[in-house]
N, C-alpha and C positions, 0 to 999 in steps of 0.2 A: 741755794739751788744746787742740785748736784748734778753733775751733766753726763758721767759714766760712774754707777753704782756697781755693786761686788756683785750683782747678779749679771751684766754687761761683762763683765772683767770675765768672769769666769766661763759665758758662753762666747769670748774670744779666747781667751785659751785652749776652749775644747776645738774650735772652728781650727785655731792654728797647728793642732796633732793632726787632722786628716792632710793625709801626704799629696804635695803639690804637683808630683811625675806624674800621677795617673789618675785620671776620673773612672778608672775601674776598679781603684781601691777603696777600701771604707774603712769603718770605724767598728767596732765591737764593744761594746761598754760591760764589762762583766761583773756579776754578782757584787764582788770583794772591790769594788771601783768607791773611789770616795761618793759620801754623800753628796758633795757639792758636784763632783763629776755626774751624778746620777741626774741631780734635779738639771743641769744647767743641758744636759742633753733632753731630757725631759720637754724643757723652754723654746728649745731648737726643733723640735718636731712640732710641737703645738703653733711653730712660727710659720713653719714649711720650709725649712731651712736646712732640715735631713729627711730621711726616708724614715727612718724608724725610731720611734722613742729609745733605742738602746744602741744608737749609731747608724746604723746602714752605709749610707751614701750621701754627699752633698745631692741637692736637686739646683736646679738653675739658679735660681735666688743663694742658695747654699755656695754656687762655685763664685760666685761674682763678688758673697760678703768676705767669702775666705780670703780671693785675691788680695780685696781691697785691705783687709786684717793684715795680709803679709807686710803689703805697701808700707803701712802703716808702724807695723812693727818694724822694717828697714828702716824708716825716715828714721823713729824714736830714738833706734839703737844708735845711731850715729854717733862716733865719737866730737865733739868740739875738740879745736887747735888749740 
């Protein structure tokens, strides 16, 4: 069983670029953007989880997975003593 797959991985990656200061900044995914960045934005819209298949804006659902993706990325990085 896998419990987080490279399509998971990769739509927290994109979630963790949209900048944490402001909900009135977004995301632009352009042309020359990896494949994997294209489809995994792609996943994010089709979820309701951005405004637009090519970035836009977190939407509510968006702002609350992002936080929880930071959280998440904090706890991981943690160094051990």
């Amino acid at each position: 069983m896998v419990l987080v797959d490279q399509n998971m991985v990769d739509e927290l990656n994109l979630l963790l670029r949209f900048p944490a200061s402001s909900l009135m900044q977004g995301l632009k995914i352009h042309n020359d953007a990896s494949q994997t960045v294209v489809h995994a934005a792609g996943r994010l819209y089709a979820k309701g989880i951005i405004t637009q298949p090519d970035g836009g804006y977190l939407t509510d659902l968006g702002i609350d997975l992002a936080e929880h993706a930071r959280t998440l990325q904090v706890a991981l990085s943690m160094k051990l003593n």
